[in-house]
PQR file with spaces between the fields and no chain letter, atoms N, CA, C, O and H, PARSE charges and radii, in Angstrom:
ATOM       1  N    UNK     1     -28.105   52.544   -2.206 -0.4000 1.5000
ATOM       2  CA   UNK     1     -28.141   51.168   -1.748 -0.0000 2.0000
ATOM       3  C    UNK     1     -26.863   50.871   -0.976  0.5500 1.7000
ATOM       4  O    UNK     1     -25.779   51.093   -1.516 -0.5500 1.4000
ATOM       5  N    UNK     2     -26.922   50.465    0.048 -0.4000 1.5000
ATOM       6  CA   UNK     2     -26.206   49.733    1.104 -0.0000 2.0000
ATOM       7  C    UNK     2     -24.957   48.848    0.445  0.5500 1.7000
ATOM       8  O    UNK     2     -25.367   47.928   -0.262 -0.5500 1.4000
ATOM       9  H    UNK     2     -27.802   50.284    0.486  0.4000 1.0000
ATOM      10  N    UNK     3     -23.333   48.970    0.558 -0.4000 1.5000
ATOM      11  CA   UNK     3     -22.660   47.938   -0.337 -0.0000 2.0000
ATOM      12  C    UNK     3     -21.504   47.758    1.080  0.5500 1.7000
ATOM      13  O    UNK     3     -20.937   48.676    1.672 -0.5500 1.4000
ATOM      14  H    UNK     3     -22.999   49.718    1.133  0.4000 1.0000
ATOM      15  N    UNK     4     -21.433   46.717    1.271 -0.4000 1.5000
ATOM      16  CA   UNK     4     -20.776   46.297    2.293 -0.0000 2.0000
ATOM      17  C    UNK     4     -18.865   46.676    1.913  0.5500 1.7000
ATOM      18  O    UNK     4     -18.403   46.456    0.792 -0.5500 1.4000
ATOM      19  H    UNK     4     -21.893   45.971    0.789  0.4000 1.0000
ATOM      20  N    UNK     5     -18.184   47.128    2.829 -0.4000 1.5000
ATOM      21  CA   UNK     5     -16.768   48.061    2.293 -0.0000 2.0000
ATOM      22  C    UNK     5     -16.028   46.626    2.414  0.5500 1.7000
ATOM      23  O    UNK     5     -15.327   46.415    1.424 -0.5500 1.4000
ATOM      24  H    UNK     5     -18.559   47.306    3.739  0.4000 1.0000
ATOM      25  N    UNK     6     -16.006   45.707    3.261 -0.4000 1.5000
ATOM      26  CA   UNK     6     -15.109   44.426    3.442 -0.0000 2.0000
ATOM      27  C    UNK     6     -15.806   43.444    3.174  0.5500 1.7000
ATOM      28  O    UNK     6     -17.037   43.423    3.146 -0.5500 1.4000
ATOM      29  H    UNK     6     -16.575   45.878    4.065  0.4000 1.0000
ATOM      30  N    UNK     7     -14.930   42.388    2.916 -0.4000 1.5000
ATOM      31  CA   UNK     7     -15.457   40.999    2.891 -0.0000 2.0000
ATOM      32  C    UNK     7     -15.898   40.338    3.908  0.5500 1.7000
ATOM      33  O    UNK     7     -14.922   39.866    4.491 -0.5500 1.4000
ATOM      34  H    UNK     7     -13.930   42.405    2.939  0.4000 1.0000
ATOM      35  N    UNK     8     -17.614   39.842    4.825 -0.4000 1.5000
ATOM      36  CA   UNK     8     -17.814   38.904    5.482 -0.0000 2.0000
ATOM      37  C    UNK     8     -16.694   37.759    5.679  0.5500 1.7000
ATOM      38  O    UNK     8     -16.306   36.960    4.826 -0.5500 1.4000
ATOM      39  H    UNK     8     -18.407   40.226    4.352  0.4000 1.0000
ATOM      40  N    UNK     9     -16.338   37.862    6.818 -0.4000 1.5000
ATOM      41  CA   UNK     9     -15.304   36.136    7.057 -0.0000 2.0000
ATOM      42  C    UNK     9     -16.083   35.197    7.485  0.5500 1.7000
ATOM      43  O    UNK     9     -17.201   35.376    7.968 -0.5500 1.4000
ATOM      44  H    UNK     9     -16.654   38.510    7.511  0.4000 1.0000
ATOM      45  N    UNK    10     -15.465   34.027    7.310 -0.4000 1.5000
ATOM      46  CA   UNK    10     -16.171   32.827    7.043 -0.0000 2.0000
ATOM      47  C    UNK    10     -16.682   32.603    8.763  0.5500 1.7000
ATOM      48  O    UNK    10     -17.642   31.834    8.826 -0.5500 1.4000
ATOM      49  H    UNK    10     -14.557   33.882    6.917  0.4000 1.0000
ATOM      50  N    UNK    11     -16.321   33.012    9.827 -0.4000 1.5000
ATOM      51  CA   UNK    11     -16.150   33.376   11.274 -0.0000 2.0000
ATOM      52  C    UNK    11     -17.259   34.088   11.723  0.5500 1.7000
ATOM      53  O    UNK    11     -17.887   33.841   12.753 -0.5500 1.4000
ATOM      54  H    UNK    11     -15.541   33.637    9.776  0.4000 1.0000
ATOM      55  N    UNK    12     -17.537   35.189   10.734 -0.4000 1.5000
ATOM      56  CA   UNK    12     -18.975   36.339   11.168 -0.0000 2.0000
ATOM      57  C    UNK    12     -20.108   35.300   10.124  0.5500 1.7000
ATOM      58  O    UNK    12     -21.239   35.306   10.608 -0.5500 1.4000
ATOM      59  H    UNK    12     -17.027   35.389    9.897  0.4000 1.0000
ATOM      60  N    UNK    13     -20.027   34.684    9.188 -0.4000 1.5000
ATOM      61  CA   UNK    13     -20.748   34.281    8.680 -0.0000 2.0000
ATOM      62  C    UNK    13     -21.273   32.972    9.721  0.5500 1.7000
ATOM      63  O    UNK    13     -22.333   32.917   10.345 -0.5500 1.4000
ATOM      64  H    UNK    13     -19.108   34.679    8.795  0.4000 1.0000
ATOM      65  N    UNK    14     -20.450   32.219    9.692 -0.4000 1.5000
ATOM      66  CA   UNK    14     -20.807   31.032    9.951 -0.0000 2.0000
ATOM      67  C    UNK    14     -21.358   31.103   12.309  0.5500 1.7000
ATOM      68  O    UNK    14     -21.962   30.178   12.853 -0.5500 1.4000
ATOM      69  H    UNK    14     -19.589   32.264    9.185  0.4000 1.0000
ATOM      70  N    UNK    15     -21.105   31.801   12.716 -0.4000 1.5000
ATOM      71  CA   UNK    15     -21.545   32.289   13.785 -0.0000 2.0000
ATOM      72  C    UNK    15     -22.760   33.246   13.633  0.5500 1.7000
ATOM      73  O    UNK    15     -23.196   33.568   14.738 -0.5500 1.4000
ATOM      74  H    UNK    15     -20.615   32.552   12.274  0.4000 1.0000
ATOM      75  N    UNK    16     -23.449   33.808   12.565 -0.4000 1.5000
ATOM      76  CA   UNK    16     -24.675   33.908   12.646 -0.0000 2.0000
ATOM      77  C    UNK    16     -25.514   32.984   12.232  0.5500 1.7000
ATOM      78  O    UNK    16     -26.692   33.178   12.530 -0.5500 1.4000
ATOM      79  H    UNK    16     -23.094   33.547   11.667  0.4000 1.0000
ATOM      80  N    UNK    17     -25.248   31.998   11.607 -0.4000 1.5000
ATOM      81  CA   UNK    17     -25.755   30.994   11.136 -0.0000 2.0000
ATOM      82  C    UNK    17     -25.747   30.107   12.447  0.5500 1.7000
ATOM      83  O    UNK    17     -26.906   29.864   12.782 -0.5500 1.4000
ATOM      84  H    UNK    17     -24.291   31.841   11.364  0.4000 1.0000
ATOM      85  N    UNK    18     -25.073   29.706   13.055 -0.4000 1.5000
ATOM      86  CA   UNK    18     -25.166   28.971   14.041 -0.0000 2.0000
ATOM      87  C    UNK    18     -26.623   29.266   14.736  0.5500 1.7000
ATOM      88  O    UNK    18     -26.885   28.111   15.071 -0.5500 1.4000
ATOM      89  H    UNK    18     -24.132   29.903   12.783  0.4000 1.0000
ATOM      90  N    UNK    19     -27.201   29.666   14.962 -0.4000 1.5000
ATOM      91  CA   UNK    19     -28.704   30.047   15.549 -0.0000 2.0000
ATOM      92  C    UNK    19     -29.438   29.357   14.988  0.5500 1.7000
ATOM      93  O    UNK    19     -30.212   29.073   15.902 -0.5500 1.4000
ATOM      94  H    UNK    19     -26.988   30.604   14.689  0.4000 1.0000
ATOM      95  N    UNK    20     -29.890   28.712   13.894 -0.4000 1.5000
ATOM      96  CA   UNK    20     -30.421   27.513   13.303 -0.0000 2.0000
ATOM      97  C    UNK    20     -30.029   26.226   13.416  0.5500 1.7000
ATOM      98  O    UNK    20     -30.633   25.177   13.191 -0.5500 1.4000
ATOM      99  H    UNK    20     -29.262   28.943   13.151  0.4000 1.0000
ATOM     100  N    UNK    21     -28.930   26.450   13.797 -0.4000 1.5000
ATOM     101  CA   UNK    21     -28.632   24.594   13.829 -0.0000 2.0000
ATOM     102  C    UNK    21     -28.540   23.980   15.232  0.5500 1.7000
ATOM     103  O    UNK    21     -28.139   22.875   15.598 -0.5500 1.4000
ATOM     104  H    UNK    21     -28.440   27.302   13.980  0.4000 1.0000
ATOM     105  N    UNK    22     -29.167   25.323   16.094 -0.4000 1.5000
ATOM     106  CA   UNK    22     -29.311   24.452   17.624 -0.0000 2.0000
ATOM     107  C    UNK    22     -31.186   24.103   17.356  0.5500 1.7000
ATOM     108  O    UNK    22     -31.614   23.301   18.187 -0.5500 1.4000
ATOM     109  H    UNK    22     -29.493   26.221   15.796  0.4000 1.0000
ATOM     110  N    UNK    23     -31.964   24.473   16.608 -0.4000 1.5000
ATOM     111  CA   UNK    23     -33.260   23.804   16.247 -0.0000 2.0000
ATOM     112  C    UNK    23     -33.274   22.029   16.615  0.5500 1.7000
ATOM     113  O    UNK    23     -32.467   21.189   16.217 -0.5500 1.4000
ATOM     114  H    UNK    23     -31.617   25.124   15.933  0.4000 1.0000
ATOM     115  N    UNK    24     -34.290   21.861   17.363 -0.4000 1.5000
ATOM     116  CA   UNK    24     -34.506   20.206   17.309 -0.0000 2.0000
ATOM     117  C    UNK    24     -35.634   19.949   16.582  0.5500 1.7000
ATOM     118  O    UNK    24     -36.268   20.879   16.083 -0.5500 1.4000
ATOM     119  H    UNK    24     -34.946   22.543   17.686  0.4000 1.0000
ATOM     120  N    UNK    25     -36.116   18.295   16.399 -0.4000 1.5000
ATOM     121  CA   UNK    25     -37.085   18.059   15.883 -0.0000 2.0000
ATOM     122  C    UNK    25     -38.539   18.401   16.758  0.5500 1.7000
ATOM     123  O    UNK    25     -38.699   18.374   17.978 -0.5500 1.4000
ATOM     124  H    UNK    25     -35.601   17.539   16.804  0.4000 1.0000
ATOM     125  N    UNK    26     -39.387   18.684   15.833 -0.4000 1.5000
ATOM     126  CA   UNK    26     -40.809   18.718   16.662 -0.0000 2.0000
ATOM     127  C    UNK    26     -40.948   17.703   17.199  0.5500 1.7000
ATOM     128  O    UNK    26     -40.902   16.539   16.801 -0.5500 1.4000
ATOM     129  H    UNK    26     -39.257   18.706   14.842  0.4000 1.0000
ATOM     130  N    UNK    27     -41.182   18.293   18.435 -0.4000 1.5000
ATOM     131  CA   UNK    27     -42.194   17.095   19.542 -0.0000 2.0000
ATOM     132  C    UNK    27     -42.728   16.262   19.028  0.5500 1.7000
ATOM     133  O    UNK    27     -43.005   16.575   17.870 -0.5500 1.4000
ATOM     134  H    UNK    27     -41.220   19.239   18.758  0.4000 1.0000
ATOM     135  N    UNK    28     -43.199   14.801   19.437 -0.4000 1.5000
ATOM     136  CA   UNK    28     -44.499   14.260   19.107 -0.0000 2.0000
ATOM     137  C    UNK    28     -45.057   13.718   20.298  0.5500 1.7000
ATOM     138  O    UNK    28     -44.440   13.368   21.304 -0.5500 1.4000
ATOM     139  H    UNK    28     -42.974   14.547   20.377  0.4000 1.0000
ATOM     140  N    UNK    29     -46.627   13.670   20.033 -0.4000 1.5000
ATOM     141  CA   UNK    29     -46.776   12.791   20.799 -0.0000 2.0000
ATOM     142  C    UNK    29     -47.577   11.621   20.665  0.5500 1.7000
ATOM     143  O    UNK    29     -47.878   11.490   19.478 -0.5500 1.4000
ATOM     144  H    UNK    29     -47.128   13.954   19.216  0.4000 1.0000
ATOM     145  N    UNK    30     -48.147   10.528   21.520 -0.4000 1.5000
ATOM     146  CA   UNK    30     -49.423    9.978   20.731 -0.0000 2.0000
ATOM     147  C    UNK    30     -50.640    9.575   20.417  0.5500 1.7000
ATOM     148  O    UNK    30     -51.292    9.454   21.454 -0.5500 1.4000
ATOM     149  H    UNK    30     -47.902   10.634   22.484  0.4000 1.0000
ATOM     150  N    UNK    31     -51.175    9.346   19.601 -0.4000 1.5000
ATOM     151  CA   UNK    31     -52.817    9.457   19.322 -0.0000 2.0000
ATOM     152  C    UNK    31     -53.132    8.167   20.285  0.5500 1.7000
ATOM     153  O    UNK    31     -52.636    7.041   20.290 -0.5500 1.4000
ATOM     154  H    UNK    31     -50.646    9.444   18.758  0.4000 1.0000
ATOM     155  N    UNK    32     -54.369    8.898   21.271 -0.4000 1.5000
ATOM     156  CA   UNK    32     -54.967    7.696   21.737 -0.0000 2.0000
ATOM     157  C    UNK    32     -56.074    6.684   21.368  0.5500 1.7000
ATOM     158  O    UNK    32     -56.570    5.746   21.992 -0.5500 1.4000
ATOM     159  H    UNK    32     -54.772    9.813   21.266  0.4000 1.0000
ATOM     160  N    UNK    33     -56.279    7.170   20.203 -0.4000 1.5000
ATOM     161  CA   UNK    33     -56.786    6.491   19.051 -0.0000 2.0000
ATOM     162  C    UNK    33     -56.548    5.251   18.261  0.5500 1.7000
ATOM     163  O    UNK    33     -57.370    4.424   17.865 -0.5500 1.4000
ATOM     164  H    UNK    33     -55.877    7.932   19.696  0.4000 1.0000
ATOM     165  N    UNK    34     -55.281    5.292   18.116 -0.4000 1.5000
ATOM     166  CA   UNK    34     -54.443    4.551   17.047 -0.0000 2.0000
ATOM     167  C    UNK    34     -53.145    3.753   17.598  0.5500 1.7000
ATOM     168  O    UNK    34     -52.658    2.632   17.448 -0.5500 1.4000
ATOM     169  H    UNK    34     -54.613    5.964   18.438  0.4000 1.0000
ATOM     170  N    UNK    35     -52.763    5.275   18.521 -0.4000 1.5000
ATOM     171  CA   UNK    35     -51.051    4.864   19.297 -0.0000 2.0000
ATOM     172  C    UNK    35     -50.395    4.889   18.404  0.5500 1.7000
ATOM     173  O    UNK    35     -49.575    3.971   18.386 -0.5500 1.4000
ATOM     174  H    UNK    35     -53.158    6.186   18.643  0.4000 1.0000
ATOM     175  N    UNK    36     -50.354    5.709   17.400 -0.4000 1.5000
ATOM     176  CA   UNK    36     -49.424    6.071   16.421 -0.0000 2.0000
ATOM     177  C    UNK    36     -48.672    7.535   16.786  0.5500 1.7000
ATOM     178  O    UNK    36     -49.323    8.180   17.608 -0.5500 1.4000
ATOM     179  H    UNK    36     -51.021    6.454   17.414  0.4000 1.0000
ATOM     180  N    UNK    37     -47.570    8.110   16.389 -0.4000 1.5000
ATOM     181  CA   UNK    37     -46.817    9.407   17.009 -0.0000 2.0000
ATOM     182  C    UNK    37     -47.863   10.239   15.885  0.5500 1.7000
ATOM     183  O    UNK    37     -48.323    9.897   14.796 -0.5500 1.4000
ATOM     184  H    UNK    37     -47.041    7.586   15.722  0.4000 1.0000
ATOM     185  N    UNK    38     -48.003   11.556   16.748 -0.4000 1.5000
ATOM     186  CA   UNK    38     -48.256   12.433   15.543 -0.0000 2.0000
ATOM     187  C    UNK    38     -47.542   13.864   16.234  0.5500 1.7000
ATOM     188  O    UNK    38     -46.836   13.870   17.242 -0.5500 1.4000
ATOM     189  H    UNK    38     -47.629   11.834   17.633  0.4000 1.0000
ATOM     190  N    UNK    39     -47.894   14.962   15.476 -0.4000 1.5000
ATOM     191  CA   UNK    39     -47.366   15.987   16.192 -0.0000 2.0000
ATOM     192  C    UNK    39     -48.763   16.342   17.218  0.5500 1.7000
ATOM     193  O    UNK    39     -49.832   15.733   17.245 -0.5500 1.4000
ATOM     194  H    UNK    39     -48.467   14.957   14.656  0.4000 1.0000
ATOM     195  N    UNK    40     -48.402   17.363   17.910 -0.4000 1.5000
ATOM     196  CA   UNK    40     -49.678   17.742   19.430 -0.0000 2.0000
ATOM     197  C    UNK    40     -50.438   18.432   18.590  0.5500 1.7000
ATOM     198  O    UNK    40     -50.112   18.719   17.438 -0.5500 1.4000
ATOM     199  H    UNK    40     -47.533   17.858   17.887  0.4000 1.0000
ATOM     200  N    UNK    41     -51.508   18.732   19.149 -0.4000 1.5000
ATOM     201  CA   UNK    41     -52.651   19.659   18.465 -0.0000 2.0000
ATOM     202  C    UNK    41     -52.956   19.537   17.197  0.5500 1.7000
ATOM     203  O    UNK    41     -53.376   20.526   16.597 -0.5500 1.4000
ATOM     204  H    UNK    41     -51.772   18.499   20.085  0.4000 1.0000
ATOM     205  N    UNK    42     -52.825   18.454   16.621 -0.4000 1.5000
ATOM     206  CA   UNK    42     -52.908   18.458   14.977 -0.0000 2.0000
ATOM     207  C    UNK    42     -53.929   17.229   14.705  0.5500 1.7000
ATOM     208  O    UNK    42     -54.411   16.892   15.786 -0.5500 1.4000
ATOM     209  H    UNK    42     -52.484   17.650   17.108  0.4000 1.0000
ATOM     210  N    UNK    43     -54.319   16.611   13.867 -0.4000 1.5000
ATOM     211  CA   UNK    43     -55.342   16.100   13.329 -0.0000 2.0000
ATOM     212  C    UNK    43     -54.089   15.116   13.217  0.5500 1.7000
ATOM     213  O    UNK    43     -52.920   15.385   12.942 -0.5500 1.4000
ATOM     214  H    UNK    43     -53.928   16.885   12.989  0.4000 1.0000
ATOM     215  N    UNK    44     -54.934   13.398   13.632 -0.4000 1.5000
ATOM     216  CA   UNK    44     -54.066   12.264   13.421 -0.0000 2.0000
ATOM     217  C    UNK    44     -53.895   11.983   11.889  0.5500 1.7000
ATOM     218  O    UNK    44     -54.931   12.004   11.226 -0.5500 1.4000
ATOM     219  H    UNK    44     -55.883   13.178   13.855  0.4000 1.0000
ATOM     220  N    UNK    45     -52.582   11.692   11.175 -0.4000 1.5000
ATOM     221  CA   UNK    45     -52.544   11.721    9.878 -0.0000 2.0000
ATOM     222  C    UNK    45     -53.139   10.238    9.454  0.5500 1.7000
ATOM     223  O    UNK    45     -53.350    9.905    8.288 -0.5500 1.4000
ATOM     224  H    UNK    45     -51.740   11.675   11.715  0.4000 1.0000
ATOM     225  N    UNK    46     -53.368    9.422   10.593 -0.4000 1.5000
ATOM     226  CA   UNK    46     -53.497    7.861   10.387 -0.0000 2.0000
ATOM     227  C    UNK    46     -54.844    7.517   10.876  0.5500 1.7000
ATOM     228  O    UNK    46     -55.541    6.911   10.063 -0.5500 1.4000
ATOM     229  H    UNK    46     -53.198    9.693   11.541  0.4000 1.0000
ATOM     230  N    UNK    47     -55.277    7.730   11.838 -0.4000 1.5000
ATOM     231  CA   UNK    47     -57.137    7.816   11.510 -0.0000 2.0000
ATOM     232  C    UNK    47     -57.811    9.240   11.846  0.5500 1.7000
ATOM     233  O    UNK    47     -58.847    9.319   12.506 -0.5500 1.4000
ATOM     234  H    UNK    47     -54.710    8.223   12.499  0.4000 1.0000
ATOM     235  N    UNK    48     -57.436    9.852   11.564 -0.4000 1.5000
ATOM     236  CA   UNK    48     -58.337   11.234   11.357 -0.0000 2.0000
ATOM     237  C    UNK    48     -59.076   11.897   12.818  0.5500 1.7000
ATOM     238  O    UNK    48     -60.053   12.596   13.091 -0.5500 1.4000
ATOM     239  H    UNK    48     -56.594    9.788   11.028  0.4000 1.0000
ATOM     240  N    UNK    49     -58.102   11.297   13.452 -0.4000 1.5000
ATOM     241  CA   UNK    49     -59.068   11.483   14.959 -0.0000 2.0000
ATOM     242  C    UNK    49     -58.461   12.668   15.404  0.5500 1.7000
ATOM     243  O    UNK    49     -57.454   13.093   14.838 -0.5500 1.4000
ATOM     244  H    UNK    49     -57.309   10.729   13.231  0.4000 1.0000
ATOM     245  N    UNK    50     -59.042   13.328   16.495 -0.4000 1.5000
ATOM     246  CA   UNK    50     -58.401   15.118   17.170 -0.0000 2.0000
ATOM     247  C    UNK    50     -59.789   15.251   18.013  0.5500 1.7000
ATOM     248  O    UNK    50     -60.939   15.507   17.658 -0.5500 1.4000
ATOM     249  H    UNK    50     -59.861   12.983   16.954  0.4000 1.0000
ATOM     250  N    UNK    51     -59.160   14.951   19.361 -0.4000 1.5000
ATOM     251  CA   UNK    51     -59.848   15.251   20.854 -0.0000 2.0000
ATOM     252  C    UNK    51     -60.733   13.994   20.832  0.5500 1.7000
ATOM     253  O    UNK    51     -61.075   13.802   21.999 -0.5500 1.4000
ATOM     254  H    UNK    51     -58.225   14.743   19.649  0.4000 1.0000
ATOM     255  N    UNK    52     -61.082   13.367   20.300 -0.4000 1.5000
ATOM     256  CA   UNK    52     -61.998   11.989   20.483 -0.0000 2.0000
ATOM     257  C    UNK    52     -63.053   11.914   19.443  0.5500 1.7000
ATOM     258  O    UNK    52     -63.985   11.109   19.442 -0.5500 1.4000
ATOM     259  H    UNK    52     -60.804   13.522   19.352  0.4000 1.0000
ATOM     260  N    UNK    53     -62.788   12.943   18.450 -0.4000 1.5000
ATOM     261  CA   UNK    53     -63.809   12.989   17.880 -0.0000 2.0000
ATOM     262  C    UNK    53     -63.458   12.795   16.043  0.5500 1.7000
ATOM     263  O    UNK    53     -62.370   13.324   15.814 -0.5500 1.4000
ATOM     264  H    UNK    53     -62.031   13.597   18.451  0.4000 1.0000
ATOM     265  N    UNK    54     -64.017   12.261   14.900 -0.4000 1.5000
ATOM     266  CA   UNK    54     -63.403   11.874   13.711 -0.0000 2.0000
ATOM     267  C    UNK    54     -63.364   13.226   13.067  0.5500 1.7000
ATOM     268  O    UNK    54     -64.383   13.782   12.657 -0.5500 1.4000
ATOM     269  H    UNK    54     -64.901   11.832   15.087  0.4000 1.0000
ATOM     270  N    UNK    55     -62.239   13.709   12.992 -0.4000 1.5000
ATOM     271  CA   UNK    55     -62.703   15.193   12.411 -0.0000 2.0000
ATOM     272  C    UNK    55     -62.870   14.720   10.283  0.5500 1.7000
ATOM     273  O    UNK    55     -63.925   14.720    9.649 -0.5500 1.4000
ATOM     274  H    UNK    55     -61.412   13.257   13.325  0.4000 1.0000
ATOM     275  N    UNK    56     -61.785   14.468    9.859 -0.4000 1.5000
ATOM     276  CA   UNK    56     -61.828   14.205    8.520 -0.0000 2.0000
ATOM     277  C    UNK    56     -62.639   12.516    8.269  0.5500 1.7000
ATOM     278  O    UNK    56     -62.195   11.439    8.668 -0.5500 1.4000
ATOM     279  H    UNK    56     -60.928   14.468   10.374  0.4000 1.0000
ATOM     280  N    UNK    57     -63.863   12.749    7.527 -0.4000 1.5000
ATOM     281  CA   UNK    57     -64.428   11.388    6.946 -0.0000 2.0000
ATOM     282  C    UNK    57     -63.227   10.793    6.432  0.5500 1.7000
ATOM     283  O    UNK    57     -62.568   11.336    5.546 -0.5500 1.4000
ATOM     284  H    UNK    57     -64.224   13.624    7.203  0.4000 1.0000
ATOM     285  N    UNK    58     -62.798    9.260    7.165 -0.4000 1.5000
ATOM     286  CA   UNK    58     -62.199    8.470    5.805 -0.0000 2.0000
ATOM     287  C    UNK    58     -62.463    8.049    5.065  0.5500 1.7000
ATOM     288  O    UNK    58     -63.691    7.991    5.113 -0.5500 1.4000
ATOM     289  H    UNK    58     -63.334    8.819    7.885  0.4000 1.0000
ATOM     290  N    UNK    59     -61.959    7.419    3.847 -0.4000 1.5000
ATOM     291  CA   UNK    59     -62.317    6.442    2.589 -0.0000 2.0000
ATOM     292  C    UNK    59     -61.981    5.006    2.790  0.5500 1.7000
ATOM     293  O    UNK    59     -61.838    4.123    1.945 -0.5500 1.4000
ATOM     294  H    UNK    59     -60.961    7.466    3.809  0.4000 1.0000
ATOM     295  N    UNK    60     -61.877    4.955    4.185 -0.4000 1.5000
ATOM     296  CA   UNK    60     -61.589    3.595    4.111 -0.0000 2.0000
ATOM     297  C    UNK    60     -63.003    2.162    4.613  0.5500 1.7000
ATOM     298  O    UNK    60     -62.723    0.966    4.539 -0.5500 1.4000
ATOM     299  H    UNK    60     -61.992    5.673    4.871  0.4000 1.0000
């Protein structure tokens, strides 16, 4: 098994880590349904709508 001979510095650590924290938030965009944000391609979480059509029955 693999045992590293030196100690990682806080310098090599924290500079590979940096590659995650340039991440932004997901897009949104919005339902023309409702005009509420949702994410793209996904099923509206607020009336169930995706392409014009009701995909999930509501209970309301």
């Amino acid at each position: 098994m693999a045992v590293p001979k030196r100690k990682t510095s806080q310098a090599k650590t924290a500079s590979r880590k940096s590659a995650n924290m340039k991440k932004s938030a997901p897009a949104l965009s919005v339902c023309p349904q409702c005009h509420q944000a949702k994410m793209p391609h996904r099923v509206c979480p607020n009336c169930n709508y995706y392409d014009g059509k009701e995909i999930v029955a509501s209970e309301k």
